[in-house]
N, C-alpha and C positions, 0 to 999 in steps of 0.2 A: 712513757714511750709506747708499751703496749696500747694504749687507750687510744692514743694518735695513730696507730697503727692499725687499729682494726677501725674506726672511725674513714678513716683512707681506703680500706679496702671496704667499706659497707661503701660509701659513696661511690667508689671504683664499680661493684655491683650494679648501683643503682642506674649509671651512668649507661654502663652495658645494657640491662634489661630495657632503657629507654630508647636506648640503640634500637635494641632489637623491636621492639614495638614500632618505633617510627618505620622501619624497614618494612615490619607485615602490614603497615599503615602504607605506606608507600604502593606496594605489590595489592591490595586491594583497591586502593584508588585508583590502580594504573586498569586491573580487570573493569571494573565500575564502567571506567571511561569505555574500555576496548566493547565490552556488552550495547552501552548508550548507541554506541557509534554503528553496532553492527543493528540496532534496533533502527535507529534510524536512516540506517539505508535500506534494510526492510518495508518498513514505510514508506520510502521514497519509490519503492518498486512496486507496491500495493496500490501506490496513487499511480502510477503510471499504471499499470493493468485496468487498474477502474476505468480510466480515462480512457485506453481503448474499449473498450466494454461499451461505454457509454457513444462514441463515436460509431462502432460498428452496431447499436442499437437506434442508433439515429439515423443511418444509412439504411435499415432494416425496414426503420417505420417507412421512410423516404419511400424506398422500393415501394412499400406494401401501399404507399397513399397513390401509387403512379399506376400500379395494379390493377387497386380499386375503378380508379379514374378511365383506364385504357376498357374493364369488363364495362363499364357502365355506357359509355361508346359502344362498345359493339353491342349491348341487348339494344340502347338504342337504336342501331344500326338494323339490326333484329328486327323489332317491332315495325322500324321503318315497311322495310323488303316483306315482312311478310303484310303489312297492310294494301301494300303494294301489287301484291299475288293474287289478295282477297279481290281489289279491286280489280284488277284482270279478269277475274272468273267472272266477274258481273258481267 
């Protein structure tokens, strides 16, 4: 009877500590997940940033090409007038 009796309570034991296992198993996989989740909406906030970044760098060039395009008119414009002056003086 003893022998059935501690046999019962060694399994009783075992049954417990897989309890408990599964449980710190459980509570890790739940962090695991909560971590993943909070990375990949990091991520998703990182690509959105880029993505303005890169749009208000394409607006930038934009500008700078319209810049360019507007100084190069007016030296044109420049060169015109003052060949224009030259010619006057003659």
């Amino acid at each position: 009877m003893t022998g059935v009796r501690s046999t019962i309570e060694e399994l009783y034991n075992i049954a417990n500590s897989t309890a408990a296992a599964v449980e710190e198993q459980t509570v890790t996989t739940r962090e695991v997940s909560r971590v993943l989740l909070d990375s990949s909406s990091e991520v998703d906030n990182i690509s959105k940033i880029i993505e303005e970044v890169t749009f208000s760098a394409n607006k930038s060039s934009s500008a700078a090409q319209q810049t360019f395009e507007v100084a190069q008119k007016i030296n044109q414009m420049a060169e015109h007038l003052q060949k224009l002056v030259v010619d006057a003086k003659k």
